[in-house]
N, C-alpha and C positions, 0 to 999 in steps of 0.2 A: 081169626081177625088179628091184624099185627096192630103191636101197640106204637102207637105215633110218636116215636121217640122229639123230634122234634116240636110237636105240642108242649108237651111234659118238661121239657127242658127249657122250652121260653116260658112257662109259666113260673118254674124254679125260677128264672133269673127274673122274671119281672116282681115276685113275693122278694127276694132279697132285696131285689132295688128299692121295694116301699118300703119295708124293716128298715134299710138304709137312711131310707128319709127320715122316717117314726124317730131314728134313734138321733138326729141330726136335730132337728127341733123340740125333742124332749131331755136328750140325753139318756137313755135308757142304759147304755151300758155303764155308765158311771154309777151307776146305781146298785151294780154287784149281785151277786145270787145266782139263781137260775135263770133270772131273765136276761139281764148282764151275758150271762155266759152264752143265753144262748143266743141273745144278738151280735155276739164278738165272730160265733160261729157263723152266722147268716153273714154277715158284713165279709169274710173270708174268705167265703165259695162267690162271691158274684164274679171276682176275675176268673176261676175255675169256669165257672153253667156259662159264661161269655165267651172265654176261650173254644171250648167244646162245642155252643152254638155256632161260633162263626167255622169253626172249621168243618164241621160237619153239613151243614151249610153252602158253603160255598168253595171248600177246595177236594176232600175225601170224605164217602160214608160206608161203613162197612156193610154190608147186609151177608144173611146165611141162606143157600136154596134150600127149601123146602118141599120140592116135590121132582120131577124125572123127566118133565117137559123139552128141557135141553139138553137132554145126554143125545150124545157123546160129549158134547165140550164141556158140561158141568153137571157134578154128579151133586145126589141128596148129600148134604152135609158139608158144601164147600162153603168156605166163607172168604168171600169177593169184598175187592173195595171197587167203589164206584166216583168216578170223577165225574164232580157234580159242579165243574167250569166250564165243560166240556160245550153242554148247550145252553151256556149262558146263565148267569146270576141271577137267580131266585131267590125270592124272600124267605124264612121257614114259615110252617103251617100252612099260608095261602099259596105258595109255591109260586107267586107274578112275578113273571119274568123284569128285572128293572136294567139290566144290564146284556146286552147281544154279544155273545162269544164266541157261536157256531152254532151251526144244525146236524141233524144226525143224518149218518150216509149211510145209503144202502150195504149192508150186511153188518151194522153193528150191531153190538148187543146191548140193548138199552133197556131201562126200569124206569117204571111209572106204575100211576096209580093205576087199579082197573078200573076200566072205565064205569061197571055193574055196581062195584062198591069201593069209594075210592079211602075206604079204609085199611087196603089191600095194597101190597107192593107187586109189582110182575116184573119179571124179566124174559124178555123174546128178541129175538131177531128182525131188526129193521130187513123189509122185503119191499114196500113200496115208501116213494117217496110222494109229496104234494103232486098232484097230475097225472101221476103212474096209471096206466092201465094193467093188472092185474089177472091173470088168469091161471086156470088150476084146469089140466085135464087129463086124464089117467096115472093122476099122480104125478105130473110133470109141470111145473110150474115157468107159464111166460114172464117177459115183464116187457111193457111196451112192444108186443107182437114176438120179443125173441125169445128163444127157450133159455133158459138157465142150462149152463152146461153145468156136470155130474162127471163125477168118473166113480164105478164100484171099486173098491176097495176089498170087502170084504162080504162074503155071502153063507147063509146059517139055512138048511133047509132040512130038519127032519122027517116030514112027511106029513106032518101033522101041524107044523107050525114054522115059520121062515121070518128072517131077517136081512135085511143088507143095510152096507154100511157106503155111502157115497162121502169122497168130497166135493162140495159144491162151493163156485164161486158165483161171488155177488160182488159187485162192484168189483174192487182190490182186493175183495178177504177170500182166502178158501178156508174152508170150514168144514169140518167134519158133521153130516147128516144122519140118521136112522131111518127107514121104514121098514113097517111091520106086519103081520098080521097070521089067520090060519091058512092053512092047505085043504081044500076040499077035498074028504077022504075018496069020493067015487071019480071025482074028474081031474086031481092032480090041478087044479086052478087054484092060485095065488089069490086070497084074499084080503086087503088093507084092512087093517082096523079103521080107519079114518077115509073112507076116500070119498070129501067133498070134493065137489067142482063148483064151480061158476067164477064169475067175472065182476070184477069189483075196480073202481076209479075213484081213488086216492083226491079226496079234497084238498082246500090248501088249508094252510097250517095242521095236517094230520097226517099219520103215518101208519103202515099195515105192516104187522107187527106178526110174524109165525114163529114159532119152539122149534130146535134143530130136530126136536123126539116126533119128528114128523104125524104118525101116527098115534102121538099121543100126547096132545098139544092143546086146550084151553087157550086160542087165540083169534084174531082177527075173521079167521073162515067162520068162526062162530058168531063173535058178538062186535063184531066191524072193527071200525077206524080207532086210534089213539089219537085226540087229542092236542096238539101243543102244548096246551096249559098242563097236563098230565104226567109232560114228560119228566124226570127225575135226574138223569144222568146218563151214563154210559161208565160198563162196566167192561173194567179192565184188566185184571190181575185176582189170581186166586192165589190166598197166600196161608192158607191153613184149612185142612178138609179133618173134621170131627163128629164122629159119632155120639150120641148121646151116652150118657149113665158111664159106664164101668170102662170106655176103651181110652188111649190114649190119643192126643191129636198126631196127627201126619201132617207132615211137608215136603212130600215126597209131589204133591201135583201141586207144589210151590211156582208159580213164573205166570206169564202172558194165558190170555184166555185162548183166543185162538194159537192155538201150536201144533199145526195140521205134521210139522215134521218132527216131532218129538213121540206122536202116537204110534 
């Protein structure tokens, strides 16, 4: 479960703000000691937890990926910042849109709650939009009746188990894709780890939402639509990739998310 940094953070600045009060109509810090001290301290940080709430808030928020759903364009352990103007000015904690600034277009890469437990951050790929018709079949994905063009790139098949790597565009983005799966040892057939199908139509104010890790993806084909009110940002820039415990960070897959000609 991720912790709601933005709760925790308007909750610091709302306890500073009443210490602020407390010490305004009593004078507490004049009074010296530990208490003194440590309302001088509270009174200090409210321009810090304000600064850091608004900006995280409403202009950049960093997040870390945590699992493999989008590789190729984002590996476990990147850490992304996310423009959170991009679709408009949100409150923290209730996320209510109060200000319209954009909507998200087909092939970004967008974060939001999950819709299962929105105590959870996701990040997938915008695939449909409000109205879209949607469909999946042999692992080919339409949208509004046409196929999504693909081109292979790159192909992995040892007998036993295969990969290929497509770039796909959506909209304006090309994007780098995976699919995956085993090889049936008696018939030499290619088999997806993932291959749902069916056909799905995009409500309005909500969006369909798939992992570039094609088959192996925790999205939309699973548990539907995102939401409007859910959405969080769009993510744009990975600016430091860290492995836990003993390694060092890298900035070597420093720049733009999608960067189909850099791979």
């Amino acid at each position: 479960m991720d912790i709601d940094i933005g709760f925790w953070l308007s909750l610091a600045l709302l306890v500073t703000v009443v210490v602020w009060c407390v010490d305004r109509a009593f004078k507490l810090k004049q009074k010296g000691g530990a208490v003194g001290s440590a309302v001088e301290t509270s009174n200090s940080l409210i321009s810090v937890f304000f600064i850091v709430l608004v900006i995280r808030s409403f202009v950049v928020e960093p997040f870390t990926i945590p699992s493999g759903s989008m590789l190729p364009t984002l590996q476990v352990n990147d850490f992304i910042l996310v423009n959170k103007f991009a679709y408009g000015l949100r409150l923290p904690v209730t996320n209510t849109k109060i200000i319209e600034t954009g909507t998200p277009e087909r092939g970004d890469v967008m974060v939001f709650k999950f819709p299962e437990n929105r105590n959870q951050n996701f990040i997938k790929r915008v695939v449909g939009l409000p109205g879209d018709e949607i469909k999946l079949r042999d692992n080919r994905l339409f949208v509004n009746g046409e196929l999504v063009s693909r081109n292979m790139v790159r192909e992995v098949d040892n007998g036993r188990y295969w990969q290929s790597e497509f770039i796909e565009t959506l909209g304006e983005v090309d994007h780098f894709i995976w699919q995956e799966g085993k090889v049936n040892p008696f018939t030499g057939k290619k088999v997806s780890n993932m291959n749902i199908e069916g056909e799905w139509t995009v409500p309005e104010n909500a969006f369909f939402v798939m992992g570039d890790n094609r088959d192996n993806s925790n999205d939309s084909r699973v548990w539907g639509i995102v939401p409007d009110e859910l959405v969080m940002g769009e993510a744009f820039l990975i600016w430091m990739h860290w492995k836990p415990v003993f390694s060092l960070p890298s900035f070597s897959r420093n720049g733009a998310i999608d960067k189909v000609e850099a791979n």
